[in-house]
Steps between C-alpha positions, in 0.01 A plus 500: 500500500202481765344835599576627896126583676617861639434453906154644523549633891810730388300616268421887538099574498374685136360824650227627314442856326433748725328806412538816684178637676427894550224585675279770326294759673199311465655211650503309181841332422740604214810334357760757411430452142696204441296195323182671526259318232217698315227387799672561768575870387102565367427380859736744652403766281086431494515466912633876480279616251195710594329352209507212253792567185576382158769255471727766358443755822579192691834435323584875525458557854672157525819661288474782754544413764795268457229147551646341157869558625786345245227269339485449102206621426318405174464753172163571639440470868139629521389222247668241732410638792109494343570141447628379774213636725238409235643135494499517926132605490366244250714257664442519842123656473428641869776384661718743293660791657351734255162573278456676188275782586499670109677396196801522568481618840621325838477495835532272822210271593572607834407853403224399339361348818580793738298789210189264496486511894512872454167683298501188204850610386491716138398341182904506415509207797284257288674167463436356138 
C-alpha cells in the first residue's frame, strides 16, 4: 500500500495562537489573563508598582487583578515566581527586564534607569 502526498496547495494555512491584547492605562499591553507566564505578570505588576516588591506581593497583586486567569498555578507561586525572575536576571545579566534591588525584592530595569536620572534614586534602587 503506497502512502498518498496530501496536495500541499489545498492545504488550509496553520494559524498561529493569538493572544488577546488590552491596553492598560499606562499604555502597557495586557492579555486577558489567559496563558500569562510568571514574567510576563511580574512585568505587568512591577511596571504598576510605585516601588520595587517581593515575589509574593508580585504574585498577589497578580491573583488580583485577574493577570494569572484559568492558569495552574504551582503549590507555591511566590517561590516560582522568585525563581523564574532570579533565573531571568542571572541569565540574561543587563539585558534582563528586571534587577534585584534587595533580597528578595524586584523591580524593572527600566525603573531603575528613570530613579537614577532623578536625585540618585533611594538606596532601595541599588542593583546587586
Amino acid at each position: 500500500m503506497l502512502f498518498e502526498r496530501p496536495d500541499l496547495d489545498q492545504m488550509l494555512p496553520m494559524r498561529g495562537y493569538e493572544t488577546p491584547i488590552v491596553l492598560t492605562e499606562n499604555g502597557h499591553d495586557r492579555a486577558d489573563g489567559e496563558g500569562q507566564t510568571y514574567l510576563r505578570v511580574a512585568e505587568i505588576v512591577l511596571s504598576e508598582a510605585l516601588s520595587p516588591l517581593k515575589a509574593r506581593e508580585i504574585v498577589e497583586r497578580g491573583i488580583e487583578q485577574g493577570l494569572f486567569g484559568d492558569h495552574v498555578m504551582s503549590r507555591t507561586p511566590e517561590k516560582s515566581m522568585q525563581a523564574r525572575l532570579s533565573i531571568d536576571i542571572l541569565s540574561q545579566g543587563q539585558n534582563s527586564r528586571f534587577a534585584r534591588t534587595s533580597k528578595g525584592r524586584f523591580t524593572l530595569r527600566s525603573k531603575l534607569s528613570d530613579s537614577r536620572g532623578s536625585e540618585g534614586g533611594s538606596e532601595e534602587d541599588r542593583v546587586e
